[in-house]
Structures are given as structure tokens and as C-alpha cells.
PDB file of N, CA, C and O in Angstrom:
ATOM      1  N   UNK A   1     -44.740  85.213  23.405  1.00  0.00           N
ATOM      2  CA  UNK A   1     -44.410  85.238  22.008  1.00  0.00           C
ATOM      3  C   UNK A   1     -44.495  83.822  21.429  1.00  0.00           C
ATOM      4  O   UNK A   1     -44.981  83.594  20.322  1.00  0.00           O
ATOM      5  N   UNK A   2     -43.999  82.893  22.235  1.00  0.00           N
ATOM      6  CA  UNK A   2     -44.285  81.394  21.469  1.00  0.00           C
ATOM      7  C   UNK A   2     -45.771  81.016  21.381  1.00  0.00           C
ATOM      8  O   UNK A   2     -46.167  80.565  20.305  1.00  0.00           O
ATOM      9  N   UNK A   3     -46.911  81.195  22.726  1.00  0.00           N
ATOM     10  CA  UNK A   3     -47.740  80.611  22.176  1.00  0.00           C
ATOM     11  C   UNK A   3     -48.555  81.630  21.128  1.00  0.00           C
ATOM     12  O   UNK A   3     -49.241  80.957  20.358  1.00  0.00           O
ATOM     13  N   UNK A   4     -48.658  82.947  20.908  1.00  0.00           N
ATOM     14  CA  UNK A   4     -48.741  83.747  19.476  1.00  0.00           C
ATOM     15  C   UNK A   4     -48.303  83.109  18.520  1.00  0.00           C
ATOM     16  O   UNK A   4     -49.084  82.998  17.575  1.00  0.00           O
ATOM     17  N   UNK A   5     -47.335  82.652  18.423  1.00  0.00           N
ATOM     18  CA  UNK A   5     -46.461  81.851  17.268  1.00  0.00           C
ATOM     19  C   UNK A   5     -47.314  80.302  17.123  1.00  0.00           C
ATOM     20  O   UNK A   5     -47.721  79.914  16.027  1.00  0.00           O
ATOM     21  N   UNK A   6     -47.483  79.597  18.252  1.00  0.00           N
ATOM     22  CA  UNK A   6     -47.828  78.400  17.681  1.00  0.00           C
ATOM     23  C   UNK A   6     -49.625  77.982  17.907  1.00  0.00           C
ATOM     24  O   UNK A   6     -50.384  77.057  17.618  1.00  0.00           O
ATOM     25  N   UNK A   7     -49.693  79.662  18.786  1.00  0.00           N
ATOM     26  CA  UNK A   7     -51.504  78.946  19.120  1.00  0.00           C
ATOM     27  C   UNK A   7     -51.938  79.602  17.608  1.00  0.00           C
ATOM     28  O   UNK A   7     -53.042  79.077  17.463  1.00  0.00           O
ATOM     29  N   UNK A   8     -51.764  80.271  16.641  1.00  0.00           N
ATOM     30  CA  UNK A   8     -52.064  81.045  15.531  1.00  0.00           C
ATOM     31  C   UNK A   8     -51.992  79.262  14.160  1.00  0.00           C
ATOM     32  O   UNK A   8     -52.615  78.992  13.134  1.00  0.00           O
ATOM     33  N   UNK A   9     -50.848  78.486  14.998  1.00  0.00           N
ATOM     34  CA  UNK A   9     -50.686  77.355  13.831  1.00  0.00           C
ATOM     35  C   UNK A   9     -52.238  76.506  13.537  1.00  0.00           C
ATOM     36  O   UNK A   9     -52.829  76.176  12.508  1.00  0.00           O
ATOM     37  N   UNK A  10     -52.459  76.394  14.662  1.00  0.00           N
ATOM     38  CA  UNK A  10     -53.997  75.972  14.356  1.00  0.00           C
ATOM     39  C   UNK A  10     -54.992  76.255  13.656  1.00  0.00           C
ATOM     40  O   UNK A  10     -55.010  75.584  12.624  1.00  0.00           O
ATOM     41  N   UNK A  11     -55.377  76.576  13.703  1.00  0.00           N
ATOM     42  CA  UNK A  11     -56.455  77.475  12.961  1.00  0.00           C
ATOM     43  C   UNK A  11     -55.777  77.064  11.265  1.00  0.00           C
ATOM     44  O   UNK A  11     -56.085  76.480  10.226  1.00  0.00           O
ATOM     45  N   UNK A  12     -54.896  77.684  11.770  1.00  0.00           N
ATOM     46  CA  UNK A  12     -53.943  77.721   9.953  1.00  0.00           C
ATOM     47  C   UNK A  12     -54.148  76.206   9.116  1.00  0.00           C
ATOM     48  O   UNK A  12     -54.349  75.792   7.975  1.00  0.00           O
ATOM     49  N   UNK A  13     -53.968  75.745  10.383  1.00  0.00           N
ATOM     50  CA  UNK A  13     -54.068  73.596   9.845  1.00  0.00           C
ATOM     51  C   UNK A  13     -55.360  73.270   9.640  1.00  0.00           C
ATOM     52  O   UNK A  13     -55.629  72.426   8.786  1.00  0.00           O
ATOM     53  N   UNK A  14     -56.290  73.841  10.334  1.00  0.00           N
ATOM     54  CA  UNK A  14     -57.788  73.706  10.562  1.00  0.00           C
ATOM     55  C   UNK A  14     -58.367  73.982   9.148  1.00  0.00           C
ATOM     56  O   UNK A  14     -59.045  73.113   8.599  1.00  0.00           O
ATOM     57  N   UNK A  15     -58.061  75.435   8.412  1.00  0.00           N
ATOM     58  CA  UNK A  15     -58.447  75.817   7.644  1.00  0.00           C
ATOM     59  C   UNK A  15     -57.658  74.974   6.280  1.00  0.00           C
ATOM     60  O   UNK A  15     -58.478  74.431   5.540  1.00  0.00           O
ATOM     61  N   UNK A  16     -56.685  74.860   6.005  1.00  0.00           N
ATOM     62  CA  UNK A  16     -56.052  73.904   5.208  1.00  0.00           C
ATOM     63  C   UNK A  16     -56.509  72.480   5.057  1.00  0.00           C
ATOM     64  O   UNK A  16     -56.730  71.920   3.983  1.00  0.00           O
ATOM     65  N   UNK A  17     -56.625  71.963   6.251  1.00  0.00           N
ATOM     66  CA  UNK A  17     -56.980  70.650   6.006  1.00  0.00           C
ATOM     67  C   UNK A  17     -58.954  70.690   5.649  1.00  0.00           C
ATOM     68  O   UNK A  17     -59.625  69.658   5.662  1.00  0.00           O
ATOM     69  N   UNK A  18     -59.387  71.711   5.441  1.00  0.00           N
ATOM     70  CA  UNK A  18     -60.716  72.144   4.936  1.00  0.00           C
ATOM     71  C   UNK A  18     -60.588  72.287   3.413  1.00  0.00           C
ATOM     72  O   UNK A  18     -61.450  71.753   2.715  1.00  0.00           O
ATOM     73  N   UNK A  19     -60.047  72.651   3.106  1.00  0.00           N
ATOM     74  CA  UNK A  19     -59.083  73.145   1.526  1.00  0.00           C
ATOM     75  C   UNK A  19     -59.133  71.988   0.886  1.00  0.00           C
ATOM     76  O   UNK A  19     -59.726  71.887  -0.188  1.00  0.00           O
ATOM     77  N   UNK A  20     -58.402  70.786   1.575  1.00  0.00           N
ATOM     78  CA  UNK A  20     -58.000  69.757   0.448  1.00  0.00           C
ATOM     79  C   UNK A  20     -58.628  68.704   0.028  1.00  0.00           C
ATOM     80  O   UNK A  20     -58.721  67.734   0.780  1.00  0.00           O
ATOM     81  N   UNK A  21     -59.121  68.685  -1.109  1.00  0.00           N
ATOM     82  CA  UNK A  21     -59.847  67.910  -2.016  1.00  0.00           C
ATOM     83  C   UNK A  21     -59.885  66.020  -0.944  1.00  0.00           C
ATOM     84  O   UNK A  21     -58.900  65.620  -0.322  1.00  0.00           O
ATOM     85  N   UNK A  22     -61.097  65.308  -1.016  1.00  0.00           N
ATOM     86  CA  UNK A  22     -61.248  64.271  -0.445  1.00  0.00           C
ATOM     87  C   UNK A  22     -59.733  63.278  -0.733  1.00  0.00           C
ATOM     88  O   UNK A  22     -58.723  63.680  -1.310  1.00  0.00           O
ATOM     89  N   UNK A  23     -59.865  62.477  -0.386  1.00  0.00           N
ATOM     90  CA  UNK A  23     -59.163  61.283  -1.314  1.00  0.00           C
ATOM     91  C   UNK A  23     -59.044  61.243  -2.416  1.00  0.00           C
ATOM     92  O   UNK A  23     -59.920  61.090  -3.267  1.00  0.00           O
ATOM     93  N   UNK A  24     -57.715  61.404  -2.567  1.00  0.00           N
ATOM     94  CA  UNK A  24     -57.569  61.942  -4.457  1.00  0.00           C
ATOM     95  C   UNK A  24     -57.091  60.339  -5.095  1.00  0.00           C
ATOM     96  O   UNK A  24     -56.039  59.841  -4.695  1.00  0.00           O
ATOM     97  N   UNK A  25     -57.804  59.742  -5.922  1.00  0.00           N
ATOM     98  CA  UNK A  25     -57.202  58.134  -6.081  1.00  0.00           C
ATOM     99  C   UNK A  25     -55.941  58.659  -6.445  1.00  0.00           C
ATOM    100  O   UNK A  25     -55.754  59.853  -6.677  1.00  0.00           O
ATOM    101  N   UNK A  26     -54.872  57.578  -6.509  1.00  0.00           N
ATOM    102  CA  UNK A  26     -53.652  57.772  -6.701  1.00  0.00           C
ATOM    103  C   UNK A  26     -53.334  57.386  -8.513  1.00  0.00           C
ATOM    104  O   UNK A  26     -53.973  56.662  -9.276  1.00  0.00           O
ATOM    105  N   UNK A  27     -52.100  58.203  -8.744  1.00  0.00           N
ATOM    106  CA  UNK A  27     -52.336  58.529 -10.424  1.00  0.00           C
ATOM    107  C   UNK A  27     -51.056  57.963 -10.744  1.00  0.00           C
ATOM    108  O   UNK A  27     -50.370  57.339  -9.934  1.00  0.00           O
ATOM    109  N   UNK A  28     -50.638  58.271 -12.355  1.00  0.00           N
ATOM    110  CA  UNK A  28     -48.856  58.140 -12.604  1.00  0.00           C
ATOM    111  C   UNK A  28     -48.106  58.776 -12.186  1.00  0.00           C
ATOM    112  O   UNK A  28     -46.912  58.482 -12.256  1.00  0.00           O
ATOM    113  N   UNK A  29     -48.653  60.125 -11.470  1.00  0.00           N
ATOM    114  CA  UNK A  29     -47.544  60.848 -11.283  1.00  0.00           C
ATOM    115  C   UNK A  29     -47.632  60.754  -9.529  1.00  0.00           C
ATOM    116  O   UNK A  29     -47.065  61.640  -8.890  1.00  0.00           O
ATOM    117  N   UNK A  30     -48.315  59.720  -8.846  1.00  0.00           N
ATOM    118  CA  UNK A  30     -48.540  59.845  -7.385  1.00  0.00           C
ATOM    119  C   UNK A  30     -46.991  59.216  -6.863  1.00  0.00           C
ATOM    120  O   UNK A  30     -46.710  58.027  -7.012  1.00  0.00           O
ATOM    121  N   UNK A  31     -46.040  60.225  -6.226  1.00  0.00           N
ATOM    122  CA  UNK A  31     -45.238  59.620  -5.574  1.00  0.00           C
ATOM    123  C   UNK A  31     -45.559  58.649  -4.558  1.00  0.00           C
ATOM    124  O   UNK A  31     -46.150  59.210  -3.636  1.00  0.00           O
ATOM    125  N   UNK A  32     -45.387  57.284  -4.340  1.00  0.00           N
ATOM    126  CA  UNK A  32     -45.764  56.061  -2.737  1.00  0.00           C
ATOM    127  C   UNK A  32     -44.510  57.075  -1.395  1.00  0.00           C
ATOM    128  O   UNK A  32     -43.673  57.941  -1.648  1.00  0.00           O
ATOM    129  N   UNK A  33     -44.756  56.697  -0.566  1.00  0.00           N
ATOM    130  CA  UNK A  33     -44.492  57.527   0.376  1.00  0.00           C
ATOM    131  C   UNK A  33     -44.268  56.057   1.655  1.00  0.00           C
ATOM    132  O   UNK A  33     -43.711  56.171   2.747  1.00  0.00           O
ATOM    133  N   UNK A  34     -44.873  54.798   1.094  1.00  0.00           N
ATOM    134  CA  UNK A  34     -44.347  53.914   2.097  1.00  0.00           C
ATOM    135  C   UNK A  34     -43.854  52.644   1.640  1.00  0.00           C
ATOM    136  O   UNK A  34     -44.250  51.489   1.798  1.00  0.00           O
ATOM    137  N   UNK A  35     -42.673  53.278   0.898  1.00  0.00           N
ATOM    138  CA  UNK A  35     -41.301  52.479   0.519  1.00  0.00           C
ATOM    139  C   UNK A  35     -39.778  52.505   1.187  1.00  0.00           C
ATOM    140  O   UNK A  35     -39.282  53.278   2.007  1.00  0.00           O
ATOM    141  N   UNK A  36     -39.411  51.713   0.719  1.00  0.00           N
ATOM    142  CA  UNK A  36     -37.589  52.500   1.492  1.00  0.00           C
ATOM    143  C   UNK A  36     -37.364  53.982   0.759  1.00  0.00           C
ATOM    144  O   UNK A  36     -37.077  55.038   1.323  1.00  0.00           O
ATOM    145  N   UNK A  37     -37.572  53.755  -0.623  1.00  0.00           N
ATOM    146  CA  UNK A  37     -36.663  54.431  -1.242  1.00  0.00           C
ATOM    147  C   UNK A  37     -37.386  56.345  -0.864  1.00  0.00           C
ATOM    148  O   UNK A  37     -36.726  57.365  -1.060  1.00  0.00           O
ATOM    149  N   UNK A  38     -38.732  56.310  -0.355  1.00  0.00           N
ATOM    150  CA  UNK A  38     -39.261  57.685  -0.235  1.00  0.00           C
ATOM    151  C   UNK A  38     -38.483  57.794   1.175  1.00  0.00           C
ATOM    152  O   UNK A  38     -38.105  58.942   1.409  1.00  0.00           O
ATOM    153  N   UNK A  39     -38.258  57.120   1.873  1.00  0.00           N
ATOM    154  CA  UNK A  39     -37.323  57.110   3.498  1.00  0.00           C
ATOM    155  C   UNK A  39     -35.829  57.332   3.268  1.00  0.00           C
ATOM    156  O   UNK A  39     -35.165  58.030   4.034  1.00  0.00           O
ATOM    157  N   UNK A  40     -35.371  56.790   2.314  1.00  0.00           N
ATOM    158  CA  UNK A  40     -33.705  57.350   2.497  1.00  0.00           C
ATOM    159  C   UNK A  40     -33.456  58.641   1.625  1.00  0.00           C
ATOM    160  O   UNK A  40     -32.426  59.245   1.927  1.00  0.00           O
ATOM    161  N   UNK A  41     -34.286  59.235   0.490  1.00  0.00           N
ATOM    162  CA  UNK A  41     -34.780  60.539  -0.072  1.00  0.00           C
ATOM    163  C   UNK A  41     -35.201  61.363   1.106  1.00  0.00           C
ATOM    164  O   UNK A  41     -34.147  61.870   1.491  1.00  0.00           O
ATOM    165  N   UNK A  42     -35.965  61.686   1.723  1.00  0.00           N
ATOM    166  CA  UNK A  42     -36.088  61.903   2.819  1.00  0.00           C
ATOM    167  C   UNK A  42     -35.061  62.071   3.881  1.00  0.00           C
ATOM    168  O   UNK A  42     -34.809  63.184   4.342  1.00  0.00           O
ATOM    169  N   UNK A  43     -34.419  60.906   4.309  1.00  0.00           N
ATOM    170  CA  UNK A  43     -32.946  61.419   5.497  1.00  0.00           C
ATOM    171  C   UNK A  43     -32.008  61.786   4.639  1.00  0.00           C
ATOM    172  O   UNK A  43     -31.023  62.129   5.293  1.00  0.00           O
ATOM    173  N   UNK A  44     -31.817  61.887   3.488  1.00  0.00           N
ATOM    174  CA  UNK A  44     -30.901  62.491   2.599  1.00  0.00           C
ATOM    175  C   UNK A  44     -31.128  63.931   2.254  1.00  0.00           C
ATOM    176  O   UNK A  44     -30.199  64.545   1.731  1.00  0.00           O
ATOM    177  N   UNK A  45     -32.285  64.544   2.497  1.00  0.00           N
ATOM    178  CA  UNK A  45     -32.604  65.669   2.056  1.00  0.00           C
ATOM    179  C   UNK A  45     -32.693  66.427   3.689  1.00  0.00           C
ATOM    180  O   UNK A  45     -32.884  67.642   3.726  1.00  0.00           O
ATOM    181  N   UNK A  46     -32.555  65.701   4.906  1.00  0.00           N
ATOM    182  CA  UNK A  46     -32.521  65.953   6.164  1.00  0.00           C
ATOM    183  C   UNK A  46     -31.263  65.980   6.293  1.00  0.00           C
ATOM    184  O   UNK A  46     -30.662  67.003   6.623  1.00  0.00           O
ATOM    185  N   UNK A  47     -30.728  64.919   6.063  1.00  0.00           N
ATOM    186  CA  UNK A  47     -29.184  65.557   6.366  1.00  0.00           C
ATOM    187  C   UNK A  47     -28.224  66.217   5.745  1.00  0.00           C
ATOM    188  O   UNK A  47     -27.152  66.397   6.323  1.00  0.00           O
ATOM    189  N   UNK A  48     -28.434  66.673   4.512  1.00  0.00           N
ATOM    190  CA  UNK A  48     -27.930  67.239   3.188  1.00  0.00           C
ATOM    191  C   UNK A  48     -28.327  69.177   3.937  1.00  0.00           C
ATOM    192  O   UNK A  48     -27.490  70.073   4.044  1.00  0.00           O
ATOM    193  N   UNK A  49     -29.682  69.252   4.282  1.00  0.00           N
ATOM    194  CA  UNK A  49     -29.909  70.276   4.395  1.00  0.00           C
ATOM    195  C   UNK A  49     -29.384  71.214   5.905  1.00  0.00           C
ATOM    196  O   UNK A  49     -29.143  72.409   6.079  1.00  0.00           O
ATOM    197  N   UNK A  50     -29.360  70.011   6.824  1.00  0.00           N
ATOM    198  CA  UNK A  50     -29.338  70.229   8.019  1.00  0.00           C
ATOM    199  C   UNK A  50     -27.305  70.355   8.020  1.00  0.00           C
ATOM    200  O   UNK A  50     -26.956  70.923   9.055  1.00  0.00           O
ATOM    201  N   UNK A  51     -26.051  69.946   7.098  1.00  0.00           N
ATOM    202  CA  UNK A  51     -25.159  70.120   7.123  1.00  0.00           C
ATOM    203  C   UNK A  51     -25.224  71.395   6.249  1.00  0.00           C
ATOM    204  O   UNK A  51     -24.531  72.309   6.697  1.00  0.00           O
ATOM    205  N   UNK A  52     -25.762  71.618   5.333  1.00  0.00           N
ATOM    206  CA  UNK A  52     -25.925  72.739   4.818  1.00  0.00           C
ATOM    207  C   UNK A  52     -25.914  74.113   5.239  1.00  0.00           C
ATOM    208  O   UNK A  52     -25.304  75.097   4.821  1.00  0.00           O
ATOM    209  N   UNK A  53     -26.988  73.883   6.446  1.00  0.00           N
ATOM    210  CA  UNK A  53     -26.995  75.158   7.532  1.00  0.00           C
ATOM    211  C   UNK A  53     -25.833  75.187   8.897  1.00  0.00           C
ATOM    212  O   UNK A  53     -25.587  76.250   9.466  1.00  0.00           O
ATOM    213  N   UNK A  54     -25.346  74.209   9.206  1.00  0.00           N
ATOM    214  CA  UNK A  54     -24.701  74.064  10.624  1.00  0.00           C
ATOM    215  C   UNK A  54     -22.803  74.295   9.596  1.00  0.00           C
ATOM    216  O   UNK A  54     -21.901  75.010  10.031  1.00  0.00           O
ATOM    217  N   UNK A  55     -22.729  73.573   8.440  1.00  0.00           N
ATOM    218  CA  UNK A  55     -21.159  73.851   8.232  1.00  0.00           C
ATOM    219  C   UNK A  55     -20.991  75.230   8.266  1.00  0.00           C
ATOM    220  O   UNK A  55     -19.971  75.157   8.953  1.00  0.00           O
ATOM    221  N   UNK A  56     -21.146  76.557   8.087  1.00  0.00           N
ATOM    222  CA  UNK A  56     -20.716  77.566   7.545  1.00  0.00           C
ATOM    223  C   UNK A  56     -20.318  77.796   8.972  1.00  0.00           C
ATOM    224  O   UNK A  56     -19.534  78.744   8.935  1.00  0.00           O
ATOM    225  N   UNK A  57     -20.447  77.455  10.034  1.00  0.00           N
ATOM    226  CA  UNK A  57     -20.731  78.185  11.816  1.00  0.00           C
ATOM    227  C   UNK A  57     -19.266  77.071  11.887  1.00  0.00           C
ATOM    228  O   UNK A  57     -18.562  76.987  12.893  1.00  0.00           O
ATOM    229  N   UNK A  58     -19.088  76.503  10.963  1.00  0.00           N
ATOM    230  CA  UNK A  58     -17.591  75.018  11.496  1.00  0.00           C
ATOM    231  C   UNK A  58     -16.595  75.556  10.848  1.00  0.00           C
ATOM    232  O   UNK A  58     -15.643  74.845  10.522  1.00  0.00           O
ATOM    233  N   UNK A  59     -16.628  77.010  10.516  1.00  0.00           N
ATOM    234  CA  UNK A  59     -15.861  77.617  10.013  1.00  0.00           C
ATOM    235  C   UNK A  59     -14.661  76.958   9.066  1.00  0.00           C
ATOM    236  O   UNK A  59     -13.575  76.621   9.536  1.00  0.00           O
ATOM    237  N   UNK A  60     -15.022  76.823   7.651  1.00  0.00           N
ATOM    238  CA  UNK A  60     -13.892  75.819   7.175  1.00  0.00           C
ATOM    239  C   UNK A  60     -12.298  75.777   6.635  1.00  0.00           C
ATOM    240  O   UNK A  60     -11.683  75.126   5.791  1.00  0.00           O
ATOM    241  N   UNK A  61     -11.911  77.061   7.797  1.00  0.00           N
ATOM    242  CA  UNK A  61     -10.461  77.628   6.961  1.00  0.00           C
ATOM    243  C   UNK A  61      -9.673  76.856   7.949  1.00  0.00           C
ATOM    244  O   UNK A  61      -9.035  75.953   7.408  1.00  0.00           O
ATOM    245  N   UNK A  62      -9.483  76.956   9.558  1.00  0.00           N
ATOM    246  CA  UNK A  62      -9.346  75.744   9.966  1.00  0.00           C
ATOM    247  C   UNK A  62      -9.010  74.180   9.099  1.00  0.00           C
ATOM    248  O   UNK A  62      -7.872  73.824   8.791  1.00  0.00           O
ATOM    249  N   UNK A  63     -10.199  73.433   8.824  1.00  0.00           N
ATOM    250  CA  UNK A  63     -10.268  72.099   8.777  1.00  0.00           C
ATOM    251  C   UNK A  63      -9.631  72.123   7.217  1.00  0.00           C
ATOM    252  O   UNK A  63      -9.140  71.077   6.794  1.00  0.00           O
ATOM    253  N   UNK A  64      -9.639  72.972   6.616  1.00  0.00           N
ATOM    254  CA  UNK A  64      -8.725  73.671   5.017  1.00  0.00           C
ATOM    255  C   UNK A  64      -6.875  73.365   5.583  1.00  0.00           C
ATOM    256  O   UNK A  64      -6.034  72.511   5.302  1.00  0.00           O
ATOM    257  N   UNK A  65      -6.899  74.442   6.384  1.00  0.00           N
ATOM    258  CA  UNK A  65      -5.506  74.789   6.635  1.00  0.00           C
ATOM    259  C   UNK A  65      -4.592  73.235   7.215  1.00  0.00           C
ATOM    260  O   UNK A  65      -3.469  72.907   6.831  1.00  0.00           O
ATOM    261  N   UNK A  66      -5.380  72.552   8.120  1.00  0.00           N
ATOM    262  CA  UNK A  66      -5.072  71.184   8.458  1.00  0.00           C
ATOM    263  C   UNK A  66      -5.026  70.086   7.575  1.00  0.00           C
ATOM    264  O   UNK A  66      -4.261  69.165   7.863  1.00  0.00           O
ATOM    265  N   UNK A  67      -5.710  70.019   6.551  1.00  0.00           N
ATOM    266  CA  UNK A  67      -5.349  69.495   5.261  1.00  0.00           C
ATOM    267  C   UNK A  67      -4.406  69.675   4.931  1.00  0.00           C
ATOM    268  O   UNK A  67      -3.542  68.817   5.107  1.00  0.00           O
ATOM    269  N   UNK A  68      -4.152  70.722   4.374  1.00  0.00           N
ATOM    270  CA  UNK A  68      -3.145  71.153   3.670  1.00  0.00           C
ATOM    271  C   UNK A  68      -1.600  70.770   4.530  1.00  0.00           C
ATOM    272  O   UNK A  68      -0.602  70.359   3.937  1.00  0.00           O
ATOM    273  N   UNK A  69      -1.656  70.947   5.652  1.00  0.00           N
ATOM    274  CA  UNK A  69      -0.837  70.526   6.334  1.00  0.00           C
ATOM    275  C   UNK A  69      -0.173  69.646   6.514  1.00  0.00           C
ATOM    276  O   UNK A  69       1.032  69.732   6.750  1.00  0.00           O
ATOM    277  N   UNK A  70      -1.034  68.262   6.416  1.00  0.00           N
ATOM    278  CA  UNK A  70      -1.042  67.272   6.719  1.00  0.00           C
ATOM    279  C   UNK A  70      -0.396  66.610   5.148  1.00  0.00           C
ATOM    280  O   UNK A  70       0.213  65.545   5.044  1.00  0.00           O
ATOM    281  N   UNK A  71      -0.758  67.661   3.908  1.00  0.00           N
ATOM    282  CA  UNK A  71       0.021  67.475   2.705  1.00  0.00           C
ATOM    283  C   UNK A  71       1.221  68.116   2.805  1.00  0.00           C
ATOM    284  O   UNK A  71       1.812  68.079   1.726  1.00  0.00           O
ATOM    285  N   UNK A  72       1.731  68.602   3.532  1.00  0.00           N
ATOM    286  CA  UNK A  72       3.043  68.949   3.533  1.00  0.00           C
ATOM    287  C   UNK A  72       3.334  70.472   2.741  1.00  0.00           C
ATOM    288  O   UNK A  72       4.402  70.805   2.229  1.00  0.00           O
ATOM    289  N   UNK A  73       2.273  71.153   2.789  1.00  0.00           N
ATOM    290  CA  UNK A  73       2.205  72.404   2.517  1.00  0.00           C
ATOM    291  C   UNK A  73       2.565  73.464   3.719  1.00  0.00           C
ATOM    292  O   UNK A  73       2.179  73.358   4.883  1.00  0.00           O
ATOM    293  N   UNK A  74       3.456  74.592   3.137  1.00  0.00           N
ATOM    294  CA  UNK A  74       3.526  75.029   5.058  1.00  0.00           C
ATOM    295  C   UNK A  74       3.288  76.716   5.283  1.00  0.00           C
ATOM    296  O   UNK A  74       4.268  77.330   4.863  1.00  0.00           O
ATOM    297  N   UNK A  75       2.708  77.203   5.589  1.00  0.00           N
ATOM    298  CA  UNK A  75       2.201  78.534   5.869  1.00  0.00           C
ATOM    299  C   UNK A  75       3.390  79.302   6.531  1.00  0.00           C
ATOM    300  O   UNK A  75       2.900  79.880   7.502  1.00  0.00           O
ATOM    301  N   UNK A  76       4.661  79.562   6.459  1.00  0.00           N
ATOM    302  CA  UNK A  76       5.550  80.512   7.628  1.00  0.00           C
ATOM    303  C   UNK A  76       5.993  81.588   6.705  1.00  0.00           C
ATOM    304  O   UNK A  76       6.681  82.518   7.126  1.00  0.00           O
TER     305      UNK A  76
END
């Protein structure tokens, strides 16, 4: 099942990278891509997304309820 899955990616890249227009000169609206600022956009949108998917599994009624706790709120 994996190499179905990834021997099929080829071809897919093969044919795409056939698709795209030569060297497109770069315009006003060309984002640069080798600056800082396209690199920390980038690990910001990596780690923004990647806590995005993994908090809901960190179940947050827990790390809620310990807060609250720790304010002197009391559940009995």
C-alpha cells in the first residue's frame, strides 16, 4: 500500500513539472523566498499548524481545571 501511494507520486511530479511555464521573470507581486522574513512565516505557519492538530489529543480540560486551581477556584 505505501509504495501504490508513493510510486503513483512520480509520475504526478513528472507531469506537473511539464505544466509549468519556463522561468517566469519575477514581478510586483513575486513573493522572494530567500529572506528571513519568508523563513520565520514559514516556521510560524509550521508550528501554528502542527499545534493546531496535536492540541485537541492534549485534551484541554485537564490543563483548564489546573489553572483554575492554582487561582483558587475549587471544584468539591
Amino acid at each position: 500500500m505505501l509504495a501504490g501511494r508513493f510510486l503513483m507520486i512520480v509520475p504526478m511530479l513528472a507531469v506537473a513539472g511539464n505544466l509549468q511555464p519556463e522561468n517566469a521573470p519575477p514581478s510586483l507581486g513575486t513573493f522572494p523566498v530567500d529572506n528571513t522574513l519568508f523563513t520565520v512565516l514559514l516556521t510560524g505557519v509550521i508550528v501554528i499548524v502542527g499545534a493546531l492538530t496535536f492540541f485537541p489529543a492534549l485534551k484541554p480540560g485537564p490543563i483548564l481545571e489546573h489553572l483554575l486551581l492554582r487561582a483558587g477556584q475549587s471544584f468539591a
